[in-house]
C-alpha angles and dihedrals in degrees: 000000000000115000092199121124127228128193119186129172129219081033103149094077144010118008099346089055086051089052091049088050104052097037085054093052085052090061091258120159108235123219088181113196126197138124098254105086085189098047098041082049088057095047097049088050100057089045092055095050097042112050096013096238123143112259132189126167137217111213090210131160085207084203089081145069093236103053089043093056096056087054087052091058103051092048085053097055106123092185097053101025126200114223099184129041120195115195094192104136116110148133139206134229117220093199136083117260091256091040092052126086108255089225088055086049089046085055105046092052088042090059100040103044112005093048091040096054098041089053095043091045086055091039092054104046095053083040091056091043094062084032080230127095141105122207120186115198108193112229127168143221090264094076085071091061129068093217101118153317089305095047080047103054094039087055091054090046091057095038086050095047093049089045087048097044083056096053093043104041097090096051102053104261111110112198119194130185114220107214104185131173128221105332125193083249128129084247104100093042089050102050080049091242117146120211113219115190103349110163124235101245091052080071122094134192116237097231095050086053099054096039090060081041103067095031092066098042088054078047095061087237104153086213145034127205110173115205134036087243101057093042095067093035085061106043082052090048091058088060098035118106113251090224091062095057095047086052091060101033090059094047090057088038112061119125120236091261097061095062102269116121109185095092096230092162136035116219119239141046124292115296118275099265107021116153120241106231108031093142140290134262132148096247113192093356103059085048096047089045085061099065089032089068088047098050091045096051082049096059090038094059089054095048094082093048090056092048094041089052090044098054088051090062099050115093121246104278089217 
């Protein structure tokens, strides 16, 4: 058995809940980290029970200094090291930017970048002093997509972790950004999103996603795409217009006033309540990213026909 230590935040659902099982299977000590106290006890307690690791849990609101700062301590431990860190927690938004309450958008940038960098920063100094350590920050597709605050944050997420990789390689510490698609987790209802024609396989399992996941971080890879699928939808994203995906993002976003009647986003803040980390997925973006492909390959296969027509109608230039 294994005597490393994971902690992972977000851990009680969704992806956080898959990382806890299999590192668990793997003979992994858990420090599990979420808001609900009642939830998290349960957790640690199956765990425990079920794969006879040792489990302890941090009853932390990741949006604040001070539960920051108790996940801090704990990665800072040098009698009782941690060896893998697991920035999972995370929330959506379902408004536009205007139609949002600035406090909601200053928390979920808090959580997705603030919070990510402060607990990697303290992940990494304690990792480089033993010259051994992995840390995986959960990004999405979205961050390959200029469609809001969410899409933002997760693009810096994935920009941070690949600058960090870089930095850390050569002492030991290998740092990957999961950069997952639309995932069966309770993110998307909790983060009250609805998810109009997605198409089955856009959807991935949990499981399928982590295990990748750690298989490329304990493979020194900088970055983690699970899925054929989404591989190829996001090396055509990077040389995509922006315009483009706006354009299809916008056409899949409007709100029911405005004469759209699909429903694509629900209106309001996360539900009181709602846990931070129960999973990742790309929401709206990720969707939206799929048509936008088609229709760019579309535009792009009558481009040589114009030209082509063009070129016939011009007189000769000699």
């Amino acid at each position: 058995m294994s005597n490393h230590t994971a902690v992972i935040t977000g851990s009680t659902a969704g992806l956080g809940a898959a990382f806890a099982r299999q590192l668990a299977a793997q003979g992994s000590d858990l420090v599990l980290v979420a808001r609900d106290g009642q939830r998290l006890r349960m957790q640690a307690e199956s765990m425990a029970s079920q794969y006879g690791v040792k489990t302890s849990v941090i009853v932390a609101d990741l949006v604040t200094d001070d539960g920051v700062a108790a996940v801090q301590e704990r990665l800072a431990d040098r009698t009782n090291p941690v060896h893998l860190l697991v920035n999972n927690a995370g929330h959506g938004l379902a408004t536009d930017f205007i139609d949002s309450d600035l406090d909601d958008e200053r928390k979920l940038l808090r959580l997705h970048v603030q919070t990510t960098m402060e607990l990697s920063h303290t992940a990494a100094r304690a990792m480089t002093r033993r010259r051994s350590g992995r840390i995986i920050n959960v990004a999405s597709v979205a961050g390959y997509t200029p469609t809001g605050t969410y899409s933002a944050a997760k693009s810096w997420v994935l920009n941070f972790s690949k600058g960090l990789h870089s930095q850390l390689r050569s002492s030991g510490v290998t740092v990957t950004a999961l950069v997952p698609g639309l995932i069966r987790t309770e993110f998307h209802q909790r983060s009250g999103i609805r998810i109009t024609s997605a198409k089955r396989w856009m959807w991935l399992d949990a499981d399928d996603v982590v295990r990748q996941a750690l298989t490329a971080n304990a493979q020194g890879a900088s970055t983690c795409v699970p899925a054929r699928s989404y591989q190829i939808l996001t090396a055509g994203l990077r040389f995509m217009p922006d315009s483009m995906v706006q354009w299809a993002v916008d056409k899949r976003t409007e709100s029911p006033d405005r004469g759209d009647d699909t429903g694509a986003q629900l209106k309001g803040s996360p539900p009181a309540g709602a846990e931070y980390g129960t999973g990742d997925g790309t929401a709206e973006p990720t969707t939206d990213a799929i048509n936008t492909v088609d229709a760019y390959m579309s535009a792009r296969a009558k481009i040589p026909a114009r030209s082509s027509a063009k070129r016939k109608s011009q007189p000769p230039t000699e």
